[in-house]
C-alpha positions as CSV (number, residue, x, y, z in Angstrom):
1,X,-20.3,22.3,56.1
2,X,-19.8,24.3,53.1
3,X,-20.0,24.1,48.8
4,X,-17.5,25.1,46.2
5,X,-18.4,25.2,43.0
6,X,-15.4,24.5,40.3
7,X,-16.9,26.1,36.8
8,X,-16.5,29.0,34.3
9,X,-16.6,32.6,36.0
10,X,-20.4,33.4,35.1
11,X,-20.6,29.7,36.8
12,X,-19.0,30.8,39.8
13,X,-20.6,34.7,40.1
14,X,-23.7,32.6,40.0
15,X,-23.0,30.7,42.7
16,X,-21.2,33.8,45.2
17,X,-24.8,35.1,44.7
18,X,-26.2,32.6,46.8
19,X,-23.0,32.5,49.3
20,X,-21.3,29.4,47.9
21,X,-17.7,30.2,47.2
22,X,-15.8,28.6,44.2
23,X,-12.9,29.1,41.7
24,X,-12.8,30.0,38.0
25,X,-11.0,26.6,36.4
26,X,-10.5,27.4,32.1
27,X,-9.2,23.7,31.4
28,X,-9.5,20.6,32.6
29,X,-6.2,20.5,34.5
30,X,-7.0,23.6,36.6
31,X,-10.5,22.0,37.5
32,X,-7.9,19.0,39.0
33,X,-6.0,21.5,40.7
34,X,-8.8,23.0,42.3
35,X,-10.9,19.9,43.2
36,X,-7.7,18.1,44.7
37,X,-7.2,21.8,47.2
38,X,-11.2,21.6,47.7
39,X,-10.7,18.1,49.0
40,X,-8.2,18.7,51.6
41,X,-10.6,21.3,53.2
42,X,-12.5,19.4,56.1
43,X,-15.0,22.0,56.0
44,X,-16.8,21.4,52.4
45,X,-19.5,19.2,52.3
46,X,-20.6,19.5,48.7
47,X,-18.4,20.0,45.2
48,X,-19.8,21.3,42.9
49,X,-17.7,20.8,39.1
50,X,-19.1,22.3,35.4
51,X,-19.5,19.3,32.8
52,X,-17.3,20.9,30.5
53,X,-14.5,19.2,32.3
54,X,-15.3,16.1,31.9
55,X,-14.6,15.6,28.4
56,X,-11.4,14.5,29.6
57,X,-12.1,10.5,30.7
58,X,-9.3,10.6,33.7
59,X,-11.5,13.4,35.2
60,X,-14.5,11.4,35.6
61,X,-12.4,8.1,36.6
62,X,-10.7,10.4,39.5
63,X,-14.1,12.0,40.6
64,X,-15.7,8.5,40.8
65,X,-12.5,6.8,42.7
66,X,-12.7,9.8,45.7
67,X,-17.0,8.9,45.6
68,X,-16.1,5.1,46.4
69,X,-13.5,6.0,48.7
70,X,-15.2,9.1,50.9
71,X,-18.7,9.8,52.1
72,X,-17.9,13.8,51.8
73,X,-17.6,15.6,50.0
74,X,-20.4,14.9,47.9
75,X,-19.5,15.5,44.2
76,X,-22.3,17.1,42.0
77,X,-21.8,17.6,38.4
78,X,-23.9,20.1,36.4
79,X,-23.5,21.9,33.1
80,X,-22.0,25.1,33.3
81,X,-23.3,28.1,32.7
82,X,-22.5,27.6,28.5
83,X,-22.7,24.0,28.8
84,X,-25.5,21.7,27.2
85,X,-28.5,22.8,29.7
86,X,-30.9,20.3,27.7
87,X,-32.5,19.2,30.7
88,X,-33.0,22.0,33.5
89,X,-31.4,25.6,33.4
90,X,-28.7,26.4,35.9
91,X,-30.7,28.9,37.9
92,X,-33.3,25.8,38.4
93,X,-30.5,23.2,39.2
94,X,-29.2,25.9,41.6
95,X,-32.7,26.2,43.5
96,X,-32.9,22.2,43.5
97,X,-29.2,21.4,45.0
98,X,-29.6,24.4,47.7
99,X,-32.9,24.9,48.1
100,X,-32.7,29.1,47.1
101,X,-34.7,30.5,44.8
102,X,-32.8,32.7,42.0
């Protein structure tokens, strides 16, 4: 099984680095549009979706509806690469979900 990461496009060049494919999502509606695609895929084990789109409430109620009702894909949120980092920087959240060293 596979990632795709759902972000901005330094987000997402980021990611290709390490081999995880993605797509570039500006708003909140094209981060819908692109998880809904990435969940008919049988082959992606792990989403990965910026922060920034959750500022929209029905975001985070759809993401946590498809967590109660599937086992994968597994749904990781993290901030993107302009988001509020307060905690660990991307290149360090990258090395803990995958396990590669940036």
């Amino acid at each position: 099984m596979i990632g795709y990461v759902i972000g901005d496009s330094d987000m997402i060049t980021g990611f290709k680095l390490v081999g995880v494919d993605g797509v570039e999502a500006t708003s909140v509606d094209e981060a819908r549009q692109a998880l809904n695609k990435a969940l008919m895929r049988s082959d992606i084990g792990f989403i990965i979706i910026s922060e920034a789109f959750f500022i929209d409430p029905s975001l985070r109620e759809e993401v946590d509806k498809i967590r109660q009702e599937r086992v994968t894909p597994l749904i990781i949120e993290i901030p993107g690469s302009k988001g509020p980092a307060n905690e660990m920087q991307l290149s360090a959240m990258i090395t803990k979900i995958l396990g590669i060293k940036m």
